[in-house]
PAZALO-404918 format. One line per field, with one value per residue (C-alpha): residue number from 1; residue in three letters; x, y, z. Coordinates in steps of 0.05 Angstrom, whole numbers, always signed. Layout:
! PAZALO-404918
i	[NUM:...];
aa	[ala:...];
east	[X:...];
north	[Y:...];
up	[Z:...];
//
This chain:
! PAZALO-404918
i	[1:2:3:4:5:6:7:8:9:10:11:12:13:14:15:16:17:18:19:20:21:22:23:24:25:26:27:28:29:30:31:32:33:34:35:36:37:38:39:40:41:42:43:44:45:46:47:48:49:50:51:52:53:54:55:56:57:58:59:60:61:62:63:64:65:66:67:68:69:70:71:72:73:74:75:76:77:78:79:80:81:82:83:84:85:86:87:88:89:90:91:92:93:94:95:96:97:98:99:100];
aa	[unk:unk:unk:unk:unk:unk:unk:unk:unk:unk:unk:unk:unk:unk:unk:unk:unk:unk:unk:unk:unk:unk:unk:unk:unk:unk:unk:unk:unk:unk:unk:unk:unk:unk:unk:unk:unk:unk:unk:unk:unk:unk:unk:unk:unk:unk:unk:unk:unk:unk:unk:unk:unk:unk:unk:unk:unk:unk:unk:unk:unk:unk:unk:unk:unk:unk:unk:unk:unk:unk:unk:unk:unk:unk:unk:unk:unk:unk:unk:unk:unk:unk:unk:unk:unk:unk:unk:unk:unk:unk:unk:unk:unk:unk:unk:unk:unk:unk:unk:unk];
east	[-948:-994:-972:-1043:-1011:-997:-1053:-1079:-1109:-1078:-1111:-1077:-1113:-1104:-1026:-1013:-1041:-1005:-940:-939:-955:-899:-851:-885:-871:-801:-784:-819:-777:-710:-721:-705:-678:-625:-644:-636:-684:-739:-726:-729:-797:-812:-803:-847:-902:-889:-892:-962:-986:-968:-960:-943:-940:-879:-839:-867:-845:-783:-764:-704:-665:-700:-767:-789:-786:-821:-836:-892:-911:-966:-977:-995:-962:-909:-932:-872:-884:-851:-878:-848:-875:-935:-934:-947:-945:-970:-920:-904:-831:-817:-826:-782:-728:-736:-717:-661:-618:-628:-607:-537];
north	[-3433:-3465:-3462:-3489:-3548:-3589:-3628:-3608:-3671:-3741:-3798:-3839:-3907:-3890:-3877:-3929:-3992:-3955:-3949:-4019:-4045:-4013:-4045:-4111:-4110:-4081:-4137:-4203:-4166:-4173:-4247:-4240:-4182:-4130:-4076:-4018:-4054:-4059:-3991:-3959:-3998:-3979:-3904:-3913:-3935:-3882:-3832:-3858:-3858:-3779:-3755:-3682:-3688:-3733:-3673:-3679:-3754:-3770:-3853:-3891:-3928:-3988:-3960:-3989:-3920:-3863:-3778:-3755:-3676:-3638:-3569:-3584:-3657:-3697:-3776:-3820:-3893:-3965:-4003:-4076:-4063:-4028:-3971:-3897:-3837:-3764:-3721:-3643:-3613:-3576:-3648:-3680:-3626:-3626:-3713:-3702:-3646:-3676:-3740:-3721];
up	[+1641:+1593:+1523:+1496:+1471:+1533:+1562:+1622:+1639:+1629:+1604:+1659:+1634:+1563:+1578:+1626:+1584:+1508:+1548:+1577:+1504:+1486:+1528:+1529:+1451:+1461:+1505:+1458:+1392:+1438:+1427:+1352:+1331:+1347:+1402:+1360:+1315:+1377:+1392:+1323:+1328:+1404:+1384:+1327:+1369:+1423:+1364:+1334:+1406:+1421:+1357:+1369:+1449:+1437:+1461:+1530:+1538:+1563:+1569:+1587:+1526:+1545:+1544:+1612:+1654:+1625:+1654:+1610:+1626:+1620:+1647:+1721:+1736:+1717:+1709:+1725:+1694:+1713:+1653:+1691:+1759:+1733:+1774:+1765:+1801:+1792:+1819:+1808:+1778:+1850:+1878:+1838:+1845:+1921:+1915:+1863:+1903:+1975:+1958:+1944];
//
């Protein structure tokens, strides 16, 4: 259902380089600081980059995986290995409950 808010189309380049900033900066601020310093800053930055979409990001504590969803897609995110895929909810369901 689209709820006019949700993007229908992902920036996938945009996303993809933002996100991997993010954890690139996450990781060089572990070198100094505490990590719920670097993530108070990491979820700063993940804020400023969504703004209102932030509800349709989800991220791991260390900010290296991240599911951002928009109306038709999920995009799944590896910000270390650099890799993304475009996948779809029933998808992702159909992994989760045959793998048990």
């Amino acid at each position: 259902m689209d709820d006019g808010i949700t993007p229908r189309d992902l920036k996938i380049d945009m996303i993809r380089e933002g996100l991997k900033g993010i954890r690139k900066r996450y990781l060089e601020c572990l070198a100094s600081k505490k990590r719920e310093v670097c993530y108070a800053v990491a979820a700063n930055e993940l804020m400023s980059m969504f703004g209102s979409l932030m509800p349709r990001v989800i991220h791991d504590p260390e900010v290296r995986y991240y599911i951002l969803y928009g109306v038709d897609q999920l995009l799944v995110y590896d910000a270390d290995m650099d890799r993304l895929r475009l996948t779809t909810i029933e998808e992702v369901a159909n992994i989760v409950f045959n793998s048990t």
